[in-house]
C-alpha positions in Angstrom: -37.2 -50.4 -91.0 -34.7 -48.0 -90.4 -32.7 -45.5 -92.8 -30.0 -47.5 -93.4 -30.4 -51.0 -92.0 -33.2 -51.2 -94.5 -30.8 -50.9 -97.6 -28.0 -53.8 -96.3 -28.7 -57.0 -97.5 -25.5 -58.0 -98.0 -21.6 -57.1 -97.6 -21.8 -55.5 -100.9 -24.6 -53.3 -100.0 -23.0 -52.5 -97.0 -20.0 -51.1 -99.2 -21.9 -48.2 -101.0 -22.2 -46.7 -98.1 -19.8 -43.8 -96.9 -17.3 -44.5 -93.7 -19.2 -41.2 -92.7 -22.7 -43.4 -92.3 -21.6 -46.2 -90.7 -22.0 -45.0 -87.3 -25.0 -44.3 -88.1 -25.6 -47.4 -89.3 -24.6 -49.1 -86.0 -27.4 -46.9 -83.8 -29.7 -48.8 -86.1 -27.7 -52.1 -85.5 -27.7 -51.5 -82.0 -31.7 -51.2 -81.7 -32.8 -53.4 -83.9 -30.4 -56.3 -81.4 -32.0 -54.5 -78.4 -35.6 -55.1 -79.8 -35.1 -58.5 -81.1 -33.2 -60.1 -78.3 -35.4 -58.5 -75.7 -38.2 -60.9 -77.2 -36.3 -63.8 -77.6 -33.4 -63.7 -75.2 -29.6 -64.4 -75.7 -26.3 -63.6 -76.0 -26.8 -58.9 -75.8 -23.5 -57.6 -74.0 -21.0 -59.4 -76.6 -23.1 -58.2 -79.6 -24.0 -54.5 -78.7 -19.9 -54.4 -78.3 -18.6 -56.0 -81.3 -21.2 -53.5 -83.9 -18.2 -51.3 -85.2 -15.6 -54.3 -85.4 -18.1 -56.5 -87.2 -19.3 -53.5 -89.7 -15.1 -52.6 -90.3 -14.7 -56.3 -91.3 -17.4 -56.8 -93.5 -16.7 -52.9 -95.1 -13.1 -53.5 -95.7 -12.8 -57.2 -96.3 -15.0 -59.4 -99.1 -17.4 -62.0 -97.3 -17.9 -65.1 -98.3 -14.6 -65.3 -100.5 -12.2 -63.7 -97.4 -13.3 -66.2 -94.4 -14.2 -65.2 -90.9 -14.3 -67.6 -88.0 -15.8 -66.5 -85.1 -15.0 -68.0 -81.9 -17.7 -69.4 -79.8 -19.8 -67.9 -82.2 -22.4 -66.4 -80.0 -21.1 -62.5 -80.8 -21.8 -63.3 -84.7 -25.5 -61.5 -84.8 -24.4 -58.4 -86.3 -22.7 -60.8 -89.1 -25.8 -62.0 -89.5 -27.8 -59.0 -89.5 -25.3 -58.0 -92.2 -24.9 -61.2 -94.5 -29.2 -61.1 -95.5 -30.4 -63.0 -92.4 -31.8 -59.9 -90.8 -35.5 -60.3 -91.8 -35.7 -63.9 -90.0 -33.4 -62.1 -86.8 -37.3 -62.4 -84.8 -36.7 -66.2 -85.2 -33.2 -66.6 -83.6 -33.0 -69.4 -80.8 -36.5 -70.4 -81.9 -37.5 -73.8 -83.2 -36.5 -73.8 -86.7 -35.0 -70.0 -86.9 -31.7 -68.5 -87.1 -28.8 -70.5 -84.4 -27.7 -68.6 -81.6 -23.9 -69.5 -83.3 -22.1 -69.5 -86.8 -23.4 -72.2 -88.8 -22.3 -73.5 -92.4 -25.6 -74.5 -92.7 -27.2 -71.0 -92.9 -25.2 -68.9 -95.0 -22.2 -69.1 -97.2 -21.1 -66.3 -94.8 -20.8 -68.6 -91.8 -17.4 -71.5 -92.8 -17.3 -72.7 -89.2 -19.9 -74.2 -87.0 -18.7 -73.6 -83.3 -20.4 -73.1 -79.6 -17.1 -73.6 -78.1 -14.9 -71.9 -77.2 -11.3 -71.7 -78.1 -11.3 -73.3 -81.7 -11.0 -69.8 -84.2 -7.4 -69.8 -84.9 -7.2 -73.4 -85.3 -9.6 -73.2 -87.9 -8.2 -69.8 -89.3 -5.1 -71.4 -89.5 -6.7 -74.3 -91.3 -8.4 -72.0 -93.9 -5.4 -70.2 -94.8 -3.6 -73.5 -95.3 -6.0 -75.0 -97.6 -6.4 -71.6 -99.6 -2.3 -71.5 -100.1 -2.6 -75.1 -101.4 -5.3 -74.4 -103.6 -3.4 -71.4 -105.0 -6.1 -68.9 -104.2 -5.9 -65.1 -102.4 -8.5 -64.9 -100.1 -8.1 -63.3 -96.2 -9.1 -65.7 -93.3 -9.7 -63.3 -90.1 -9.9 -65.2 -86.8 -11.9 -63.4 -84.2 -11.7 -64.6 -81.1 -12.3 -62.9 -77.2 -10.4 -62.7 -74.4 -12.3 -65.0 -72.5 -11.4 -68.0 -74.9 -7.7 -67.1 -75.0 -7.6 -68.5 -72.0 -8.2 -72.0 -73.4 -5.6 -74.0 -74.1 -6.5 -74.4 -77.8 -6.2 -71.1 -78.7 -2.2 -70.9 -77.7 -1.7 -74.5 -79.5 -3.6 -72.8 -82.7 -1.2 -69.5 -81.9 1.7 -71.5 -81.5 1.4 -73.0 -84.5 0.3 -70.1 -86.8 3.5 -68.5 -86.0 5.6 -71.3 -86.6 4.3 -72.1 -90.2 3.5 -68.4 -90.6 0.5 -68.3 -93.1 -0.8 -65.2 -94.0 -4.3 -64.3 -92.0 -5.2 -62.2 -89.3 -6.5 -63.2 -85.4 -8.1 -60.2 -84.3 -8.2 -60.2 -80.2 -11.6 -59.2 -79.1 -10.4 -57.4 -75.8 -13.6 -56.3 -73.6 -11.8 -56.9 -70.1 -8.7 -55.9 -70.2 -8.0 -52.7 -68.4 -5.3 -50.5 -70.4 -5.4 -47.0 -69.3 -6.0 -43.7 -71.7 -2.2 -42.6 -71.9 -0.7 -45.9 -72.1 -3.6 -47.3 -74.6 -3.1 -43.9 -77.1 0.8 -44.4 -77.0 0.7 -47.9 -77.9 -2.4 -47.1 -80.7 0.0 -44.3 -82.0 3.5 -46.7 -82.2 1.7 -49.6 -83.9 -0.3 -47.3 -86.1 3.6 -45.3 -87.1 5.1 -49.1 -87.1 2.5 -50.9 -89.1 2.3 -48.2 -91.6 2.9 -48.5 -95.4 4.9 -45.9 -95.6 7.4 -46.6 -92.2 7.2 -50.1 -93.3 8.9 -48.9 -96.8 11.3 -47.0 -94.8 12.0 -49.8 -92.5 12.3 -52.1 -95.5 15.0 -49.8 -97.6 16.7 -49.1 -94.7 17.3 -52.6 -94.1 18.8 -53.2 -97.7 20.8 -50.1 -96.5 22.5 -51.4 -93.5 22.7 -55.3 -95.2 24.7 -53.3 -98.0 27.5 -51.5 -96.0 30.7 -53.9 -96.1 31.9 -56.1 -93.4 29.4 -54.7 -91.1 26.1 -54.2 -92.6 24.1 -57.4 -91.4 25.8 -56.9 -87.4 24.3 -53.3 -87.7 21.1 -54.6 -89.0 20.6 -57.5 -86.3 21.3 -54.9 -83.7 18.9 -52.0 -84.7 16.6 -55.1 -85.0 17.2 -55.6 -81.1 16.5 -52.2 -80.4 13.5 -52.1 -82.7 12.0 -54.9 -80.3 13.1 -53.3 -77.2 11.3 -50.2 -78.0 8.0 -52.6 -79.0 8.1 -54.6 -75.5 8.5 -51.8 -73.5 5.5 -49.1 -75.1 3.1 -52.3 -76.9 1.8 -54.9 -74.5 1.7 -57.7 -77.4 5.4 -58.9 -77.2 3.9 -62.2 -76.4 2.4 -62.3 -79.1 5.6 -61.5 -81.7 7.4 -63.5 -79.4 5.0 -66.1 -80.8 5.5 -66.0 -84.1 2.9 -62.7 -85.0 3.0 -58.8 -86.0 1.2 -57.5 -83.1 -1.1 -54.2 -84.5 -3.0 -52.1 -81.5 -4.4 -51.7 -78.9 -7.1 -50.3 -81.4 -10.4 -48.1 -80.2 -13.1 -51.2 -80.8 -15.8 -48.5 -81.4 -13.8 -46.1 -83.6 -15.1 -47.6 -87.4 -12.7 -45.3 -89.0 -9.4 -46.6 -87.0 -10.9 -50.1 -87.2 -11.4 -49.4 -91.3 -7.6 -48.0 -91.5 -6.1 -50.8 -89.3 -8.0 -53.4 -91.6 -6.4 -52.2 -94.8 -3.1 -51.5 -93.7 -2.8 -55.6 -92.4 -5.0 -57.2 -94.8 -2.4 -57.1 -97.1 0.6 -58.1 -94.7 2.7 -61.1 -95.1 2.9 -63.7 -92.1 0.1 -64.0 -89.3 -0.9 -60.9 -87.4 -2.7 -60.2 -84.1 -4.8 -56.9 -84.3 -5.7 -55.7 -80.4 -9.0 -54.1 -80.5 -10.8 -53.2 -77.4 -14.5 -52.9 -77.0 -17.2 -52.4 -74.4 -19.4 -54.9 -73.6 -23.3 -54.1 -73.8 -22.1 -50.9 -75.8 -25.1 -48.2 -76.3 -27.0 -49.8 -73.6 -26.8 -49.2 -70.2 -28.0 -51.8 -68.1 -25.9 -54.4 -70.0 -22.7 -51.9 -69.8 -23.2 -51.8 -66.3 -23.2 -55.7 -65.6 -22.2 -57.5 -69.2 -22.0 -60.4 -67.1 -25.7 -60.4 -66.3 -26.7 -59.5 -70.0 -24.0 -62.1 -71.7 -27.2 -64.1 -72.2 -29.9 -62.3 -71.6 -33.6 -63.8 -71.3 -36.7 -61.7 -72.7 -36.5 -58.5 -71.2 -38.0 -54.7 -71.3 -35.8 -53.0 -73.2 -36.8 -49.0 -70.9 -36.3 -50.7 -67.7 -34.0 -53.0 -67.8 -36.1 -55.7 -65.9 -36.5 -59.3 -67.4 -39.7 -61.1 -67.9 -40.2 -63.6 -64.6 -42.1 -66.6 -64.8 -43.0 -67.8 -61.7 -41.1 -71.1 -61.7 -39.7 -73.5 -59.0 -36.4 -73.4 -58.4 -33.9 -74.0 -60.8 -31.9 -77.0 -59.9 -28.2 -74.7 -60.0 -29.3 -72.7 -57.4 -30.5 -75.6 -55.4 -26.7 -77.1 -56.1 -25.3 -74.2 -55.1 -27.2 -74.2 -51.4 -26.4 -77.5 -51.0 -22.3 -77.2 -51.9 -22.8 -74.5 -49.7 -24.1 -76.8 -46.4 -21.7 -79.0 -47.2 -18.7 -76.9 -47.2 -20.1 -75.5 -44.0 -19.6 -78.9 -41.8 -16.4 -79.6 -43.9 -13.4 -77.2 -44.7 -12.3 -79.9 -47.3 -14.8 -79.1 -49.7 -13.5 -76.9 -53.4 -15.8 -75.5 -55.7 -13.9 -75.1 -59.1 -15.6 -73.7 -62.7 -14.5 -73.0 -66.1 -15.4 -69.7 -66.6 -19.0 -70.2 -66.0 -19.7 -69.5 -62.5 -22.7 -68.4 -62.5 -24.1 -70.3 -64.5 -22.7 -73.0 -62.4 -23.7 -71.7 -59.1 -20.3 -71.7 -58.1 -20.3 -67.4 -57.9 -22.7 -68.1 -54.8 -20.9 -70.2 -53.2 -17.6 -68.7 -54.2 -19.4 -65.5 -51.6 -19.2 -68.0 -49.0 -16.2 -69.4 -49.2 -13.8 -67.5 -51.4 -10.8 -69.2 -50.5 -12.1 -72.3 -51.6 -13.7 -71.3 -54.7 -11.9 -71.4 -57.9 -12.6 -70.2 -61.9 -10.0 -71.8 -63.7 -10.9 -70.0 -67.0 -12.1 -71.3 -70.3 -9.6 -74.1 -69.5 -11.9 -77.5 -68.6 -8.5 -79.6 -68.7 -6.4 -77.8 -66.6 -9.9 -77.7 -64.3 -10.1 -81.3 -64.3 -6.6 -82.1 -63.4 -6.5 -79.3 -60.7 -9.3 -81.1 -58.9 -6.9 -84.2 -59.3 -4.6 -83.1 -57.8 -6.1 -81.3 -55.0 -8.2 -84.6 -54.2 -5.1 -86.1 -53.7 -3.8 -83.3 -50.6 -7.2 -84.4 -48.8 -9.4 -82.1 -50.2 -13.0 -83.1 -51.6 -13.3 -81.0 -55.2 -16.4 -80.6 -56.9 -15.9 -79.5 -60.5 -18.9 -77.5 -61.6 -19.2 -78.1 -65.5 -22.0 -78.2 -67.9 -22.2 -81.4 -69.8 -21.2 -80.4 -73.1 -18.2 -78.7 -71.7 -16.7 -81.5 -69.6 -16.2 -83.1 -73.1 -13.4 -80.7 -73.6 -11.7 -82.5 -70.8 -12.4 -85.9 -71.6 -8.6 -87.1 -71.9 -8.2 -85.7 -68.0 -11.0 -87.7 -67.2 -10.0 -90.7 -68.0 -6.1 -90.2 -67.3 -6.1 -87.7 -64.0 -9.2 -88.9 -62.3 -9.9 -92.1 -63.0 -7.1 -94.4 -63.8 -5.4 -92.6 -60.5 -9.2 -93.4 -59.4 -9.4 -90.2 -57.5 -12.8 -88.9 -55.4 -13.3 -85.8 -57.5 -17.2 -85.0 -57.9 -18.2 -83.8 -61.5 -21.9 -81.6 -61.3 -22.8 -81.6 -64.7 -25.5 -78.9 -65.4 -27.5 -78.5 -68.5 -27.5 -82.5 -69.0 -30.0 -83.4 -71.0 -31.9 -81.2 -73.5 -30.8 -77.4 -73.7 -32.7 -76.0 -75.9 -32.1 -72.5 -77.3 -28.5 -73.1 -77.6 -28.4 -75.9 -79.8 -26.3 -78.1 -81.2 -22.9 -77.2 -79.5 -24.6 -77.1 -75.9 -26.9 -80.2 -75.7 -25.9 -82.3 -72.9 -26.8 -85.5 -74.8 -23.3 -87.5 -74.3 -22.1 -87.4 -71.0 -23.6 -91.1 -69.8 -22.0 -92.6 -72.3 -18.6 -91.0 -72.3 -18.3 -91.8 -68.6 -19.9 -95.2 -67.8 -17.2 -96.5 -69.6 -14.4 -95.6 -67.6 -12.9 -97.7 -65.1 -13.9 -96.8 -61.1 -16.3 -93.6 -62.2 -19.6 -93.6 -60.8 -22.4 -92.1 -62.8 -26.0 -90.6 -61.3 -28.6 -88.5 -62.2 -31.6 -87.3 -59.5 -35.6 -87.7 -60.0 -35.3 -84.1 -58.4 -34.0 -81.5 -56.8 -34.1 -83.3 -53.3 -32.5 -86.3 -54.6 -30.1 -84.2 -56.0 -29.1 -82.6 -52.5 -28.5 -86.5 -51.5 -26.6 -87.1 -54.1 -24.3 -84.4 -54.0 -23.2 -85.8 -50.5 -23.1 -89.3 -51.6 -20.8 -88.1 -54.9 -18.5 -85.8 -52.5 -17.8 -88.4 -49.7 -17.6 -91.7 -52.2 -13.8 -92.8 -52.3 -13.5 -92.5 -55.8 -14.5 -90.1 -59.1 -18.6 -89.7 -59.3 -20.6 -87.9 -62.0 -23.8 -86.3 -61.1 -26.3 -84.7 -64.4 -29.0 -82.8 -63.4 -31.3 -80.4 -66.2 -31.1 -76.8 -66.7 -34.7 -75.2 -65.5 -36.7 -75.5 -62.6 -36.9 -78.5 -60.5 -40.3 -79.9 -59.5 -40.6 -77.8 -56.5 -40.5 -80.7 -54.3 -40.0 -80.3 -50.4 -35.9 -80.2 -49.3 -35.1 -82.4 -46.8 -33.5 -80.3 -43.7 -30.2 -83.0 -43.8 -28.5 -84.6 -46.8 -27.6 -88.2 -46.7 -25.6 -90.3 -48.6 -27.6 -92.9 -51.0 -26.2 -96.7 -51.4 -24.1 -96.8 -54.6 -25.5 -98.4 -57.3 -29.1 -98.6 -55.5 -32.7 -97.9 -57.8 -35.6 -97.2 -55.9 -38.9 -98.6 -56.4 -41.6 -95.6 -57.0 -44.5 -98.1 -57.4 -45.2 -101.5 -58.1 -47.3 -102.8 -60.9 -47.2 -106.1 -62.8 -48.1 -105.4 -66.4 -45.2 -103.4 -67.4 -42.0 -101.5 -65.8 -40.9 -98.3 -66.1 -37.2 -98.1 -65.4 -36.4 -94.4 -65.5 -33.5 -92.6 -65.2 -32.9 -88.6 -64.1 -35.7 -86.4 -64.6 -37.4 -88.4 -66.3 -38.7 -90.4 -63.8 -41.5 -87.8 -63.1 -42.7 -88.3 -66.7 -42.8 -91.7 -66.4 -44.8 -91.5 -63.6 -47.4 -89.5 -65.4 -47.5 -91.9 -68.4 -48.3 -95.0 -65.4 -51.2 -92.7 -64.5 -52.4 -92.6 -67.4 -52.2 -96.5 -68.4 -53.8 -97.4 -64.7 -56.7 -95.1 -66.5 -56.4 -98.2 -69.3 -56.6 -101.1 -66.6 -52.7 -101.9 -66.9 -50.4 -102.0 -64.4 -47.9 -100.2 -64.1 -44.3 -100.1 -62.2 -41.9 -96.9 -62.0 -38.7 -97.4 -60.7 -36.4 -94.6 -60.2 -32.4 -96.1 -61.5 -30.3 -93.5 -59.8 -27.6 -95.0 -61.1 -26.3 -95.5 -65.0 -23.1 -97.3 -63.3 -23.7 -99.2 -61.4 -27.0 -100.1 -62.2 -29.1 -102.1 -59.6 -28.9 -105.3 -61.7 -31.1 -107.2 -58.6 -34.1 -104.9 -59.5 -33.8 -104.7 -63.1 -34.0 -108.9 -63.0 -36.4 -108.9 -60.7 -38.9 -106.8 -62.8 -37.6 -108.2 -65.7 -39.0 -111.5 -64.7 -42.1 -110.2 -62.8 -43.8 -107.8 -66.1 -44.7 -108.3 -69.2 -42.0 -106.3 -70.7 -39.5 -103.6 -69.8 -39.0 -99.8 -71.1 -36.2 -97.9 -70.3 -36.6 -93.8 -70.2 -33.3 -91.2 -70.3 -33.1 -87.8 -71.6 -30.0 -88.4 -73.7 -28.9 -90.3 -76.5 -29.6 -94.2 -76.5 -26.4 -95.6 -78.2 -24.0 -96.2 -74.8 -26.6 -94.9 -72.7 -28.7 -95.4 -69.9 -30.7 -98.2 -71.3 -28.0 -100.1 -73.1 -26.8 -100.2 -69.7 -30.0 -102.2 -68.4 -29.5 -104.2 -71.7 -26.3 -105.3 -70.9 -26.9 -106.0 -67.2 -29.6 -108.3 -68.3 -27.2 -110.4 -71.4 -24.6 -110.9 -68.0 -27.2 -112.4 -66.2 -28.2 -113.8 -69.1 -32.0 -112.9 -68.9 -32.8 -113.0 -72.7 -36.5 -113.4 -73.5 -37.8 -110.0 -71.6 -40.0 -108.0 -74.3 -38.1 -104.5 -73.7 -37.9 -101.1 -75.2 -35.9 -98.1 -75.1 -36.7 -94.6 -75.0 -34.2 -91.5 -75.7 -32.5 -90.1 -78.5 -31.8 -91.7 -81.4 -28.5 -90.7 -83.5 -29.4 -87.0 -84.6 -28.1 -83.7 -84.1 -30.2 -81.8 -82.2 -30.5 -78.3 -83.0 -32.0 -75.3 -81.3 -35.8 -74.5 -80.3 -37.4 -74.7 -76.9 -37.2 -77.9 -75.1 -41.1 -78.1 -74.5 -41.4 -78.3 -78.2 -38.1 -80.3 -78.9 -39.6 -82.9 -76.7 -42.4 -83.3 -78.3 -41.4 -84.0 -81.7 -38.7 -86.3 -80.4 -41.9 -88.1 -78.4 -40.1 -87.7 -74.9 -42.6 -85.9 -73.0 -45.3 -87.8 -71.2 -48.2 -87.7 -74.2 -45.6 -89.0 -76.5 -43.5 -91.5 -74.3 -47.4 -92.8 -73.6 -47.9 -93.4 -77.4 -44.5 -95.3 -78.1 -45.4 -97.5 -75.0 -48.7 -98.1 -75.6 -47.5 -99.1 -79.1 -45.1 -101.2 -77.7 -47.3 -102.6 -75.0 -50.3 -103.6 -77.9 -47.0 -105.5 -79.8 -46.2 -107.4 -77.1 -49.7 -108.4 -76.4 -50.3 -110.0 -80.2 -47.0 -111.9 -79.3 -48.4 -113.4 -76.2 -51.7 -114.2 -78.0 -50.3 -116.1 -80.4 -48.4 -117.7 -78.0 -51.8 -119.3 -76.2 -51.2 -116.6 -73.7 -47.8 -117.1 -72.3 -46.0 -114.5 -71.1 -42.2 -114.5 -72.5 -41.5 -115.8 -68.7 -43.2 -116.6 -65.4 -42.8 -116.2 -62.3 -40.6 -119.8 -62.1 -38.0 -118.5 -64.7 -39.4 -120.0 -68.0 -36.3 -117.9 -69.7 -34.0 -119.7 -67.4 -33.4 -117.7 -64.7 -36.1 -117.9 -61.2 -37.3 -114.8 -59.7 -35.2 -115.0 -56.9 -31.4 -115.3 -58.9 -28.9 -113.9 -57.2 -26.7 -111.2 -58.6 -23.2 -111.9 -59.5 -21.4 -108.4 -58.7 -22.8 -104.8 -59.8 -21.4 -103.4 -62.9 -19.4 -101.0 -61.6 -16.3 -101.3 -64.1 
């Protein structure tokens, strides 16, 4: 263990040491991230530049009794490496170790479980609140990036602060903005003169002065007030920011712990909100990631001398074969948009944006405004595809409903990451989305059996005549051969992957190819099996579900998501319409948990959705249903002729399709 690392268990700890040591201190910081992350990925760049603002807080300010809420949450390792976590940091992202995020659930250090971004001043604002009700004197620092400024929660929470104007500080995690060396030292050296005790004591008596001289004292005093501002908004770039409502303190050196230390103390005990400007360097004391923070921002296992990651050899992933495909499409047609939300690449939208910049738009941490662009540019003629991971397009759920589909506008959704995440946890599990969107008048909803299907479904999503949701995993597809041309798939169609008689399989998404392997294995038991791939969660084929609802001996649904408002209660609802109530059925997916982080391989097993264990619960199911018909002399819970009163051949009313 290193020199000093090895003595900081805690805040307190951290405190008996001299400001001399803390650089120092953040060398060790910076290698013991580098070594740890390198073995078990994620977020590096936004750590390695936060090591000297994390260190100033927790030297300065009194963790847990003064509150800080990180936003996102993913640049918070340092706060753990600092708050006694730092012998379990090997476990991070793992199954059962330390969250990738803040999380009240770990430490009394962490008051504010988050993932996403945008929420930290909110909160803050919340904190500071509850803390001046309760008639207590604790600090609530906000720290939040540049990157979720952009949301539209963060200016509601600023907005606000400044209007009530509680006492706590948002400190503005700045590690793109480009301010130049003359113009970034002059406005340091104002706001360090103006936010000082002493010039605020001599601002503060020469107030009283001017208020006191008759007949004209408070005119004098509003106008030096003017040209106090005047002077601010032209040589400090935060007169946003105090036009908000907030003392604006900076722009501060990020990696300076001494400035950082002296800033700290001279706001902590301000009155009103304050924004203090820091600026750091992403990937800090590393190279590689200073180079391309982008690249590192969540890095996979990597070596830490040569910069290169650990490759599996894997298929490939299902984004890139998105992207391709967006790509051919907006080849034949100059109608097609590819918009993001400040994730493009892990969108695939960056490569497509190469091809087609003009047509490729990042809208910023801003989902809503993303989802009504795409509205409204539907509207002009053009075909938008709004790139968004699953658990992010919750964020613009109200523009969902009220821009897209009420107006029931042909705006494609690509939801990536649907399904189980894995390392991320909690915050990032795409686990909702069928649910949240079947329901909505005129949206279609699909998910491929792989990569291929994908391609076709992409096409069919773009060119439909209204709004269409498409989920696909993150990972590697199945490495299936690409057809040369897409083509657009019958709404609302299944497709039959094999017959069989004793039971059916009605999968949905990926997990069609599990289900496949599970029929395998029960043809190895002399049952028969069918598989039938559902395409669709809205509108589901309602002909095929009856049809094998009457032909088997029962039914089992399969989804990766969660089962209440999913995929299967679909199939349960399309067969009470049709009023098919006898079939012996059962339902595989999530059940009403939160799913934390760990690897999806492992997750899966515990939660019994991969093959082995979707076998078990069928088999299970399957040796129930038997005993039933047994003590039944044998019948079935229908024939072939209907005995639940419906015939094999019923015709469907209409789909469900909303």
């Amino acid at each position: 263990m290193s020199k000093f690392l090895s003595r900081v268990d805690s805040p307190a700890d951290l405190k008996k040491l001299s400001i001399e040591e803390l650089p120092l201190l953040a060398r060790e910081i910076r290698d013991m991230l580098l070594e740890g992350i390198s073995e078990t990925g994620g977020h590096l760049s936004s750590n390695l530049g936060v090591v000297e603002l994390t260190l100033a807080m927790h030297y300065v300010f009194n963790s847990p009794d003064d509150k800080f809420i990180w936003d996102v949450g993913h640049q918070s390792y340092v706060h753990k490496l600092l708050t006694g976590r730092k012998d379990k940091f090997n476990t991070l992202r793992q199954h059962e170790g330390l969250c990738g995020f803040t999380k009240r659930e770990e430490s009394e250090h962490d008051h504010w479980n988050c993932g996403h971004g945008g929420t930290s001043i909110s909160a803050a604002l919340a904190f500071a609140k509850a803390r001046d009700l309760n008639k207590q004197d604790n600090d609530v620092v906000a720290v939040i990036g540049d990157g979720s400024l952009t949301a539209g929660m963060a200016f509601e929470g600023l907005n606000h602060t400044g209007h009530i104007q509680n006492d706590m500080i948002v400190v503005l995690n700045d590690n793109e903005w480009s301010i130049s060396a003359n113009v970034g030292g002059m406005s340091a050296h104002l706001s360090k003169i103006m936010t000082g005790q002493v010039m605020l004591k001599i601002k503060q008596e020469i107030g009283q002065l001017l208020s006191s001289v008759p007949g004209f004292g408070k005119e004098i005093k509003r106008y030096a007030h003017k040209i106090d501002e005047a002077i601010k908004g032209v040589f400090i770039p935060g007169r946003l920011f105090e036009d908000l409502g907030f003392r604006y303190v900076g722009p501060i050196d990020g990696h300076d712990i001494k400035a950082l230390t002296e800033s700290f103390n001279t706001v902590k005990d301000l009155k009103g909100p304050t924004l203090m400007h820091v600026i750091t360097r992403k990937g800090k004391g590393y190279e590689q990631a200073e180079e391309k923070a982008d690249v590192w921002h969540g890095a996979k296992p990597f070596n830490i001398s040569t910069g290169e990651f650990h490759k599996k050899k894997a298929n490939p992933a299902y984004t890139n074969v998105f992207a391709d495909a967006l790509i051919q499409l907006a080849k034949e047609d100059e109608k097609v948009i590819g918009i993001t939300a400040a994730m493009p690449d892990g969108t695939g939208i960056s490569k497509f944006g190469k091809e087609f910049p003009d047509r490729t738009f990042d809208v910023g941490m801003a989902e809503q405004h993303g989802v009504a662009f795409s509205g409204a540019l539907s509207i002009e003629g053009f075909r938008p595809v709004a790139a968004i991971y699953s658990t992010f397009l919750q964020r613009a759920y109200d523009q969902v409903v009220h821009d897209i589909c009420l107006m029931n506008l042909p705006v494609t959704f690509a939801m990536d990451r649907a399904g189980i995440v894995g390392e991320d946890g909690a915050t990032h599990q795409g686990l909702y989305d069928i649910a949240f969107l079947r329901t909505l008048p005129n949206m279609v909803v699909m998910a491929p059996k792989d990569e291929n299907e994908m391609r076709h479904m992409l096409k069919t999503a773009v060119y439909h005549t209204g709004p269409a949701a498409l989920r696909y995993p993150r990972g590697p597809g199945l490495g299936v051969p690409l057809d040369p041309e897409m083509k657009e798939l019958e709404i609302g169609k299944g497709e039959v992957v094999q017959d069989g008689t004793d039971i059916a399989i009605i999968a949905y998404g990926h997990t069609v190819d599990w289900a496949q392997q599970v029929a395998d294995k029960f043809e190895k038991e002399g049952v028969s099996v069918a598989v039938i791939n559902a395409r669709f969660a809205k509108p589901v084929d309602k002909e095929l579900i009856v049809k094998y609802a009457l032909k088997t001996r029962c039914m089992i649904t399969t989804e990766e998501h969660s089962l209440m408002g999913g995929f299967g209660s679909a199939v349960l609802e399309a067969l009470q319409e049709e009023e098919i109530f006898n079939t012996r059925i059962k339902c595989i997916g999530l059940g009403d948990i939160v799913l934390e982080h760990g690897a999806p391989s492992i997750q899966r097993k515990i939660l019994k959705l991969d093959p082995e264990g979707m076998f078990e619960t069928i088999m299970t199911f399957y040796g129930a249903v038997a005993k039933i018909e047994a003590s039944s002399n044998g019948k079935k819970p229908h024939s072939e002729n209907g005995e639940n009163g419906k015939k094999a051949d019923t015709k469907i009313k209409q789909p469900l399709n909303g």
